[in-house]
C-alpha atoms as one frame of an Amber mdcrd trajectory, in Angstrom:
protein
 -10.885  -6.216  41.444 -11.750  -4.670  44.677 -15.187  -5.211  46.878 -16.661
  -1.914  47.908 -18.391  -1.404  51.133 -22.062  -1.863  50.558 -22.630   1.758
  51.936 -20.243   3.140  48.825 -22.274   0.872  46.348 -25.308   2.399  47.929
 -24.287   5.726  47.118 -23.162   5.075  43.715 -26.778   3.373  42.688 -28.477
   5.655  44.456 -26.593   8.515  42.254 -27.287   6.779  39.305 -31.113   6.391
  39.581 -31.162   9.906  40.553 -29.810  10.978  37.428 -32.234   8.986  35.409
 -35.283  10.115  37.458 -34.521  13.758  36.735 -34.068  12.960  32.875 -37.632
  11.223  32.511 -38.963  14.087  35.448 -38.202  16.967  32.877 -38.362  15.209
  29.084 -42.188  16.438  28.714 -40.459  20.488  28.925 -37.562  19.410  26.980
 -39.461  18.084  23.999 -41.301  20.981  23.249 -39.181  21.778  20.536 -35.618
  21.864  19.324 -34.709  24.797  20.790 -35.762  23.594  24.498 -34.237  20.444
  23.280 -30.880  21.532  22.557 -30.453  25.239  23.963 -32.923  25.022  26.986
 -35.212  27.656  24.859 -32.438  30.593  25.996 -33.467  30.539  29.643 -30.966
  29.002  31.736 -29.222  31.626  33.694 -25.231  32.176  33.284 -23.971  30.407
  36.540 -26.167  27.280  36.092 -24.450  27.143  32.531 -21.230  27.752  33.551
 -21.744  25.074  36.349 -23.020  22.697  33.701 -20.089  23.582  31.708 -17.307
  23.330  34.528 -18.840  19.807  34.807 -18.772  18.739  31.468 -14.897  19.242
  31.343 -14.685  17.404  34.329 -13.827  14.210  32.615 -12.781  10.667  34.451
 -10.658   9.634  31.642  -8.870  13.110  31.806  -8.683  13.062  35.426  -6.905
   9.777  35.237  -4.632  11.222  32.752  -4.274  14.574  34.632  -3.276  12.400
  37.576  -0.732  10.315  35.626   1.214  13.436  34.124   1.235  14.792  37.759
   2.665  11.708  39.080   5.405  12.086  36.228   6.052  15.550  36.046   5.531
  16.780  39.286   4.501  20.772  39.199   5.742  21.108  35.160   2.616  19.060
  34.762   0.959  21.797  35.039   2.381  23.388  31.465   1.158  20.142  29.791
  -2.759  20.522  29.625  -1.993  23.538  27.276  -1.642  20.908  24.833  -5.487
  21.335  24.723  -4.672  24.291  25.431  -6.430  24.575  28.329  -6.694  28.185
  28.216  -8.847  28.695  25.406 -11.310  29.228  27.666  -9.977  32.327  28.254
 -10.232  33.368  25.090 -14.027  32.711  24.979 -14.425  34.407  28.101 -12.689
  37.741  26.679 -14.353  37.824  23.531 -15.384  34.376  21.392 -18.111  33.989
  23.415 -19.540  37.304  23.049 -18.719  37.068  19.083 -20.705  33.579  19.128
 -23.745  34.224  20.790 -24.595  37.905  18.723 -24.785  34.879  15.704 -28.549
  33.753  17.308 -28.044  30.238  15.576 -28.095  26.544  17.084 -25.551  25.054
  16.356 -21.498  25.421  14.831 -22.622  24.184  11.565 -25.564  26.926  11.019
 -23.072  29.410  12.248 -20.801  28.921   9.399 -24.036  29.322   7.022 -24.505
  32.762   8.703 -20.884  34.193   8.275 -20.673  32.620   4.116 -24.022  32.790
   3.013 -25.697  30.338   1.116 -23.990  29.746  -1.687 -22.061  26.408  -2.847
 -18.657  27.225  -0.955 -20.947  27.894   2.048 -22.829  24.483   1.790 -19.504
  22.523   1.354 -18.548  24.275   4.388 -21.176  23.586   6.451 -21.425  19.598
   5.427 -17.559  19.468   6.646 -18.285  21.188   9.562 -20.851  19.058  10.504
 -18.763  15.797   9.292 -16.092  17.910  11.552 -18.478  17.532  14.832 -19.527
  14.102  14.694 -16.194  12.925  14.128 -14.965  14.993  17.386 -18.137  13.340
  19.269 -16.999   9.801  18.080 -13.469  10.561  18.727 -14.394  11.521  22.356
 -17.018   8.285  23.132 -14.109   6.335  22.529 -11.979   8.191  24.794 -14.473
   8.073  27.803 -15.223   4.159  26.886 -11.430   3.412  27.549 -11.412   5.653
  30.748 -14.594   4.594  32.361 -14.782   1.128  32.068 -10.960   0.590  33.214
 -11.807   2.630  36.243 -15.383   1.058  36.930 -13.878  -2.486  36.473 -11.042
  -1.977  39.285 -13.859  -1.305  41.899 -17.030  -2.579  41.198 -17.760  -5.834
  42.621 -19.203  -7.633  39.456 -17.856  -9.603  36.543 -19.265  -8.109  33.381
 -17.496 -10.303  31.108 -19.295 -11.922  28.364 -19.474 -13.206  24.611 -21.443
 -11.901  21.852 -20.725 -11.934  17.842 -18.066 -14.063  18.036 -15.974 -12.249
  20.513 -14.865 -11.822  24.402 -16.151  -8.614  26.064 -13.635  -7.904  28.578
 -15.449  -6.976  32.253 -13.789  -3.371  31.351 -15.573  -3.211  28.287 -18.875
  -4.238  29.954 -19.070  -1.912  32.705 -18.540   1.071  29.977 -21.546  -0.329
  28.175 -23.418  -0.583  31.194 -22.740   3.297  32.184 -23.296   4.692  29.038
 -26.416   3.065  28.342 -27.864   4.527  31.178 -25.811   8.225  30.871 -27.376
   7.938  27.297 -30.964   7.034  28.455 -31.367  10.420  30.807 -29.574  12.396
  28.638 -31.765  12.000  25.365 -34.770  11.887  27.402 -34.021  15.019  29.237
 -32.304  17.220  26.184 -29.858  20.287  27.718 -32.858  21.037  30.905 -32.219
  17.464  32.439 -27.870  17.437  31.082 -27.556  21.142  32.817 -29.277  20.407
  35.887 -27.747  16.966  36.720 -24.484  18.688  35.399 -25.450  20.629  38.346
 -26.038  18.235  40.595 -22.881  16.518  39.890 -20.348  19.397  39.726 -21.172
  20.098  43.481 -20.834  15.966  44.165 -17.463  16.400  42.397 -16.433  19.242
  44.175 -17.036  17.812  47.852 -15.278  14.397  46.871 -11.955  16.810  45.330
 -12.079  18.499  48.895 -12.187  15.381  50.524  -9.524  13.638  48.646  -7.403
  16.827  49.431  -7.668  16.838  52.603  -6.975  13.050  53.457  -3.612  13.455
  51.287  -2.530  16.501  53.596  -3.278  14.525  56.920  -1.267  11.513  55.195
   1.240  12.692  53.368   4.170  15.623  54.439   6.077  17.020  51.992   9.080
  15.365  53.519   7.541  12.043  53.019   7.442  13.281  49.488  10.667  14.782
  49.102  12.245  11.602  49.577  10.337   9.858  46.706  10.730  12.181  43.944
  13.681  13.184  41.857  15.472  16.848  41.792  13.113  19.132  40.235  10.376
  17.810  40.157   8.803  20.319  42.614   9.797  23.295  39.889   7.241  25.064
  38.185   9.479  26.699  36.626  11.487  25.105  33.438  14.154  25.582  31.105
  15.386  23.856  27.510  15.518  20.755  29.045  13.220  18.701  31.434  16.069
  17.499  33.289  13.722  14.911  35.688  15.952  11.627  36.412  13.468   8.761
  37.541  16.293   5.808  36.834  17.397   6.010  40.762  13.530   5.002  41.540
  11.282   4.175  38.441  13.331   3.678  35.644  10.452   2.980  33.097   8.920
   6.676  34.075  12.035   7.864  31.829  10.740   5.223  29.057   7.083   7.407
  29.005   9.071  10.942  29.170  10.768   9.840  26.296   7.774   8.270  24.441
   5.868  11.712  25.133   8.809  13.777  23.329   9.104  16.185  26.020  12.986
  15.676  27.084  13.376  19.117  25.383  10.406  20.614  27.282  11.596  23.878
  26.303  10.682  23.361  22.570   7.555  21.082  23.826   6.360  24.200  25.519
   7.055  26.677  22.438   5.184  24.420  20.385   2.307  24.328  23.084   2.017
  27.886  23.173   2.447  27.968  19.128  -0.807  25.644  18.519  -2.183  27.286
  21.579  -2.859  30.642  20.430  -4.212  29.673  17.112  -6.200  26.620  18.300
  -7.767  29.029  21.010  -8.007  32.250  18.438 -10.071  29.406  16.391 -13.236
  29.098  19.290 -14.148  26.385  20.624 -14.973  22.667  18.360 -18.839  22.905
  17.537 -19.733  20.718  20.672 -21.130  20.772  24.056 -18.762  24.103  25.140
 -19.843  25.934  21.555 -23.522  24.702  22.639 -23.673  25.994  26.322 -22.607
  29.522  24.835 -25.476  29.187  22.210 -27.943  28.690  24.995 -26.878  31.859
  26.966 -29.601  34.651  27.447 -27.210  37.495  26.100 -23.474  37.900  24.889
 -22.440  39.287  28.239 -24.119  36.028  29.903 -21.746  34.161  27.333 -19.226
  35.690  28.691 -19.896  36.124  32.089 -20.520  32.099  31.886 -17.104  31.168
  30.064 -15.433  33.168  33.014 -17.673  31.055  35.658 -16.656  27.995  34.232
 -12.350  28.642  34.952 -13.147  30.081  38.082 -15.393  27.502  39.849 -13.490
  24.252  37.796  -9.305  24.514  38.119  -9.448  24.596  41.904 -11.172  21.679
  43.127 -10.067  19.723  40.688  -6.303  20.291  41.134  -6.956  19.975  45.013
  -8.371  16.602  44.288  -4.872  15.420  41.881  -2.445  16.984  43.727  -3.836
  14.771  46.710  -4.188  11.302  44.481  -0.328  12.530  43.188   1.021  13.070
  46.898  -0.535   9.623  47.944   0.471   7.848  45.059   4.311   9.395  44.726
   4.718   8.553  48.317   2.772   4.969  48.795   3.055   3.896  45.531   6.395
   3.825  44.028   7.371   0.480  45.364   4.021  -1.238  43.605   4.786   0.559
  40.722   8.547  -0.270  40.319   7.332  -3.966  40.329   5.199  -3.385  36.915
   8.283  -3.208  35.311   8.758  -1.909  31.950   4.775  -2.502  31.802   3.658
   0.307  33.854   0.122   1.719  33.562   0.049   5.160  34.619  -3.697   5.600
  34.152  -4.423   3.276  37.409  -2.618   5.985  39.803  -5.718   7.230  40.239
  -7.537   4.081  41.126  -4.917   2.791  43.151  -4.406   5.755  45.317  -8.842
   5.986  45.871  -8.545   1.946  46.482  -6.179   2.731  49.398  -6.703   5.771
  50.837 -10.390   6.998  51.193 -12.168   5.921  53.623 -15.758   3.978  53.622
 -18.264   6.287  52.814 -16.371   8.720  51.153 -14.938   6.292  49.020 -18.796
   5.986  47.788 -19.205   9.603  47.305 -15.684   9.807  45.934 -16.296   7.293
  43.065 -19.937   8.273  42.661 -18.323  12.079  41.596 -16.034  10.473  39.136
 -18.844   8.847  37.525 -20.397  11.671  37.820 -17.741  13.471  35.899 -17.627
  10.816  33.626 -21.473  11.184  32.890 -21.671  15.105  32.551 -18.728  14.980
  29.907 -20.388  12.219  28.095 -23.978  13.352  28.067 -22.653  16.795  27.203
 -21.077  15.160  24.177 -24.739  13.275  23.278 -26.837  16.075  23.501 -24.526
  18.185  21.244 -24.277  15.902  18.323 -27.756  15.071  17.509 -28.154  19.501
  16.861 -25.800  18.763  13.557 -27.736  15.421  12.437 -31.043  16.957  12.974
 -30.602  20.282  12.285 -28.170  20.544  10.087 -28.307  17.445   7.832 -32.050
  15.945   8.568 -34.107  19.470   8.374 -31.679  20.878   5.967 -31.489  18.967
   3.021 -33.942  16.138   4.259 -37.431  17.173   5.187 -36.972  21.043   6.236
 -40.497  21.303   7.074 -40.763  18.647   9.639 -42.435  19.389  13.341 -40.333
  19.293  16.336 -41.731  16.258  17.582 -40.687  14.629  14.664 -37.270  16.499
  15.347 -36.654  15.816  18.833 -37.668  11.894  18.311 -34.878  11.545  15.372
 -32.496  13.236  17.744 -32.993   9.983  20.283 -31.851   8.049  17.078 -29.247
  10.047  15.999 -27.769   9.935  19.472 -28.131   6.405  20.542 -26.618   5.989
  16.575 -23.557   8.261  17.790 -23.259   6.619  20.804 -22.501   3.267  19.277
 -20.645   4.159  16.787 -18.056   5.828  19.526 -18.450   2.585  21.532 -16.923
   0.676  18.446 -14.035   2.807  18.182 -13.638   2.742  21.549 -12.659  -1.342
  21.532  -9.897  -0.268  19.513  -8.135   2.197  21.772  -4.896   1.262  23.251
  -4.746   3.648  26.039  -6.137   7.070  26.971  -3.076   9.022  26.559  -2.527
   7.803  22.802  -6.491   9.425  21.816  -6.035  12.485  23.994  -2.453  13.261
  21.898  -4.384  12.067  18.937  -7.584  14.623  19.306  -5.359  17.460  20.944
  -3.361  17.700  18.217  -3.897  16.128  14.604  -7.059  16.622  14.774  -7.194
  20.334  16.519  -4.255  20.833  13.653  -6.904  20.466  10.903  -9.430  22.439
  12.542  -6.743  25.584  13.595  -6.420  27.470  10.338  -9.518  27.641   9.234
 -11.592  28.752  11.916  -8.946  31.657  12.515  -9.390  32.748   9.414 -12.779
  32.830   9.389 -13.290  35.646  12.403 -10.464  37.859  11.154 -10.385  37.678
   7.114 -12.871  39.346   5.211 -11.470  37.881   1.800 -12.228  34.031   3.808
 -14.645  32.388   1.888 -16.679  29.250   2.174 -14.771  27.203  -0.188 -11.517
  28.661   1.427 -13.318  26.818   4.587 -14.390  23.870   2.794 -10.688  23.327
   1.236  -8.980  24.096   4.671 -11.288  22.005   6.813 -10.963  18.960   4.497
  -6.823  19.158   4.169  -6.715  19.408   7.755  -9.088  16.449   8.482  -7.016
  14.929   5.676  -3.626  15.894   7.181  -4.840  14.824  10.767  -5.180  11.129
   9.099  -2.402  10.609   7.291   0.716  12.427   8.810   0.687   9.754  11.785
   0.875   7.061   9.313   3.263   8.347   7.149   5.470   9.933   9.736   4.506
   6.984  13.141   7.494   8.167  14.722   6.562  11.555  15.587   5.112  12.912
  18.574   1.306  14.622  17.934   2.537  17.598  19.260   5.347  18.125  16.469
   2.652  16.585  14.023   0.816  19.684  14.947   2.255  22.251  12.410   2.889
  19.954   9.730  -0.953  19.726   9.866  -1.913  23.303  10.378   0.023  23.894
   7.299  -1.636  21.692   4.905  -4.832  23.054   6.103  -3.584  26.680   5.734
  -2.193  25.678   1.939  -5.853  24.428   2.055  -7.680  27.227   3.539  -5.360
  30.397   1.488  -5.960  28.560  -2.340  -9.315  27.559  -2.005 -10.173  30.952
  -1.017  -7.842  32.815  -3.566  -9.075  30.616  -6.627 -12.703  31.515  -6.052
 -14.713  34.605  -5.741 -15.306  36.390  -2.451 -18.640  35.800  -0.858 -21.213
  38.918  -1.447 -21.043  42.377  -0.375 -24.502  41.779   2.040 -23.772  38.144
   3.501 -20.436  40.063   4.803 -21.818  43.422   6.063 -24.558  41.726   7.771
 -21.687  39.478   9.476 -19.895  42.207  10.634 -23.056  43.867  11.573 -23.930
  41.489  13.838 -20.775  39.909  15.514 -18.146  42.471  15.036 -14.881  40.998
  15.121 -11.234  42.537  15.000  -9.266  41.338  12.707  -8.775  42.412   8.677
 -12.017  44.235   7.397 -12.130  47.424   5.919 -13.246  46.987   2.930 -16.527
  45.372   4.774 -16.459  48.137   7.614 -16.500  50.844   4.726 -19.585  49.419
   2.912 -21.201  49.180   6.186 -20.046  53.094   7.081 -21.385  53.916   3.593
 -24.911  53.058   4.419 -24.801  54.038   8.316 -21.859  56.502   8.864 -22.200
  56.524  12.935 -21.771  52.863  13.219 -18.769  51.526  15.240 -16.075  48.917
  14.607 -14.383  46.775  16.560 -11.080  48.854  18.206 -10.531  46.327  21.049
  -7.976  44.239  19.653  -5.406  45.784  22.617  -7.380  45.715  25.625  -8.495
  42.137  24.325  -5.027  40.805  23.950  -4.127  42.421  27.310  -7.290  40.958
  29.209  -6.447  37.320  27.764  -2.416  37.678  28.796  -4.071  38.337  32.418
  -6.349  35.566  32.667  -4.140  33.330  31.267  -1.869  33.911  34.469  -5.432
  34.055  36.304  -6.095  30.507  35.242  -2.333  29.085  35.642  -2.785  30.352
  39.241  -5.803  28.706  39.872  -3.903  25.552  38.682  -1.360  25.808  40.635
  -2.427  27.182  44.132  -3.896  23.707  44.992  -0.879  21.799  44.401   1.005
  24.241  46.162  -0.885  23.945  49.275  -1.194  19.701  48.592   2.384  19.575
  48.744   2.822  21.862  51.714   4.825  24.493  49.281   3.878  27.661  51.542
   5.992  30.712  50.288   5.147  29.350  46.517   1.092  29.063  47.718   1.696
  33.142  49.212   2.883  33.996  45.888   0.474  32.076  43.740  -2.532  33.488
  45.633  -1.209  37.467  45.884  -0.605  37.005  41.819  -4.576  35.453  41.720
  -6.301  38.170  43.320  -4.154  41.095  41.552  -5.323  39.339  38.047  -8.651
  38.962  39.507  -9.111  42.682  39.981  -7.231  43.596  36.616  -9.821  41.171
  34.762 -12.468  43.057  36.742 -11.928  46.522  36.128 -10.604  46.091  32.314
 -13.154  43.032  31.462 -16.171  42.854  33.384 -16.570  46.476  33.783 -15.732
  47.281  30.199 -18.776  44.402  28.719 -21.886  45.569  26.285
């Protein structure tokens, strides 16, 4: 445990009090009804979304992990977030998010009513849609309870250990109660006015303290101080079959988690990345808080426009911020961490390395930004699961004519419900990297093939959805027991395939949805993808109308922001780890795809 300075704890409460103040401040224009409640009533502009959004993926528990695989990998780490992937935000930039918000509906779940109808394959569907979300919402409370109360407990000065129902509460445990009581008290007063603007508020916190951090590791650290530390090529971006990083000279264990992560062969790792990548991303985001901040866009260019905000404004600071904890920690740390042994706990890199190196003050601010982070992500989370209870469960099949205030006060429940529900999952997490492989890729693998199919199929029905959603949520369960020796990423397409089996004979054994629920689809959203026999109806009844013929330029704009993005990721650790010919390159590549995305996607947007 280590005793802040009492001007960094007064920064951190102060922070905190803020953020409830502005949640009870603005609850009386949030709980006007559900759409101010959950979509801000459509009247947020773009940037503030896409600052609220760059926030929300801001994470602590994935900075801590981002930090580790940097610490490990060195520059390759930067291939490894594609296990998300990472880039599917460009995707939703170039053309989900536009797709998404032509729909006009709330939530992910009342989406899938509008592209199947409302028949029985479309209620199935949206019920495991909806089981879908909450699941994903639990799944990531547990995450952020492992990451936030391991972090709060290293430097906050009090013992929050205790004993209820006949068990010990570890101080760990304590301090992530603590925090997301209160993250969960603003955000459910506040609904998505108070979550975007302290999202707001906190992003530019964040940012400052990633500058900050930056900076102290470049006056600290030069990269021969961390040549000397690190094995042979672990400074290449660039890869090839094998990984070929030797830590046994220094940190023998660090060979141990290479091993355990399965990427020895980082070759095939990668293919595999890019394999689940381009479906998982083709698929749209999971209905949660990313789905919901395109929903509450003015237009489908703002979608866009705010999708696009959200890479450019997030990649940069936050890879400033851990290349610098990397750079301090490869070169200062080593020696502390060779005496953990065989027991080494990568996910307190990042603690160790704020514990040591920022000064007072800015240690406050520092820490106050990772709560921050840790706050935005989780009351993004809390105000996008209550939509699906209330929405689509309570005022669907419940009590469809009930008022908003009604509405809005079951959505407190429902997300104080959630909440605790994640919390108990979250006491039986081992670490942070075991759920991130977990969520990244079993469960992404039973979401994949269905929600491909459903923008480019016209034959994809809702039992076709139902069937795939449930084998893959199925799949995403089992495989891991029945096959505990392999990594999540090779689990992946063993997964994706029962859920395609799933998907393909639910939808071939029952009868296509009808002729209007499709055209009016199509209508609508207008994706690319496989339907004529739709697009002719449509052409029957209105021969000047237009389908969708931007499959090509699409494809082209998301190869180009792709590298756009990777660039952004890269630049900061290039000029961290003093790298200067690589940092030329990196930034003549990012403003040539900047002005490529410009003239053939900004310029070319309804």
């Amino acid at each position: 445990m280590h005793s802040l300075h009492p001007l960094d704890l007064a920064i951190i409460i102060a922070y905190v009090i803020g953020t409830i103040v502005i949640g009870f401040v603005i609850s009386k224009r949030a709980s006007k009804s559900l759409k101010s409640y959950f979509l801000a009533d459509n009247s947020l502009d773009w940037k503030y979304l896409g600052l609220s959004n760059a926030s929300g993926m801001f994470d602590i528990s994935g900075t801590m992990w981002t930090v580790s695989i940097a610490f490990i990998y060195g520059l390759k780490s930067a291939w490894i977030p594609w296990l998300w992937p990472v880039w599917n935000q460009v995707f939703v930039m170039i053309f989900l998010a536009a797709w998404m918000r032509r729909s006009g509906v709330m939530t992910g779940a009342e989406w899938i009513t509008f592209r199947f109808g409302a028949g029985r394959g479309a209620q199935l569907s949206h019920i495991v849609v909806v089981v879908f979300a909450l699941i994903t919402v639990i799944g990531f409370i547990a995450y952020g309870f492992e990451g936030v109360g391991k972090f709060a407990a290293i430097f906050l000065p009090w013992n929050l250990s205790f004993h209820a129902f006949g068990r010990a509460f570890t101080s760990e445990e304590g301090y992530a109660l603590v925090i997301m009581a209160l993250t969960t008290l603003y955000c459910i007063k506040g609904g998505m006015y108070s979550v975007v603007l302290t999202e707001m508020m906190q992003f530019v916190l964040m940012t400052v303290a990633c500058i900050v951090v930056g900076i102290i590791a470049m006056m600290n650290v030069q990269p021969e101080l961390i040549n000397a530390h690190i094995p042979a090529g672990w400074k290449d971006f660039w890869f090839g079959w094998n990984l070929n990083l030797d830590w046994s000279s220094t940190l023998p264990a660090v060979n141990e988690r290479i091993k355990s992560d399965g990427f020895d062969m980082f070759g095939w790792a990668i293919m595999l990345m890019v394999f689940k990548g381009l479906l998982a991303s083709t698929a749209g985001p999971v209905p949660s808080y990313d789905m919901q901040r395109v929903l509450a866009t003015k237009s489908p260019a703002e979608a866009s426009k705010m999708s696009g905000f959200t890479i450019l404004v997030l990649y940069m600071p936050r890879y400033f911020m851990v290349a610098g904890l990397t750079a301090l920690a490869v070169v200062f740390f080593s020696k502390e961490m060779a005496a953990m042994g065989k027991g080494i706990d990568f996910e307190l890199i990042l603690p160790l390395a704020i514990r040591n190196f920022i000064p007072i003050g800015w240690q406050g601010v520092l820490l106050a930004g990772l709560i921050a982070a840790f706050m935005s992500t989780f009351a993004a989370f809390v105000n996008a699961a209550p939509a699906y209870v209330v929405n689509d469960i309570y005022k669907r099949y419940i009590k469809p004519d009930a008022s908003d205030k009604t509405s809005v006060r079951l959505s407190y429940v429902s997300s104080v419900t959630l909440v605790l529900i994640g919390i108990f999952f979250g006491f039986f997490v081992e670490s942070i990297d075991m759920l991130t492989k977990w969520i990244v890729a079993s469960l992404y693998g039973g979401y994949t093939a269905s929600n491909v199919l459903k923008w480019v199929w016209w034959r994809f029905n809702g039992y076709g959805y139902f069937w795939g959603m449930l084998a893959g949520l199925a799949g995403s369960m089992i495989v891991p027991k029945l096959l505990p020796d392999i990594s999540s990423l090779n689990a992946f397409p063993i997964i994706f395939l029962i859920a395609l089996t799933g998907s393909v004979l639910g939808t071939l054994l029952t009868k296509p949805e009808d002729d209007e629920t499709l055209m009016e689809f199509y209508r609508r959203v207008r994706p690319w993808g496989f339907w004529k026999p739709v697009i002719a109806k449509i052409k029957a009844e209105n021969p000047s109308f237009q389908e969708n013929k931007d499959f090509g330029r699409d494809m082209f704009n998301v190869a180009v922001g792709m590298t756009w993005q990777m660039t952004q990721v890269i630049l900061p650790m290039y000029l961290v780890f003093g790298m200067w010919l690589q940092c030329g390159i990196t930034l003549a590549v990012f403003l040539l795809t900047t002005w490529l995305l410009k003239r053939y996607w900004w310029d070319t947007m309804e």
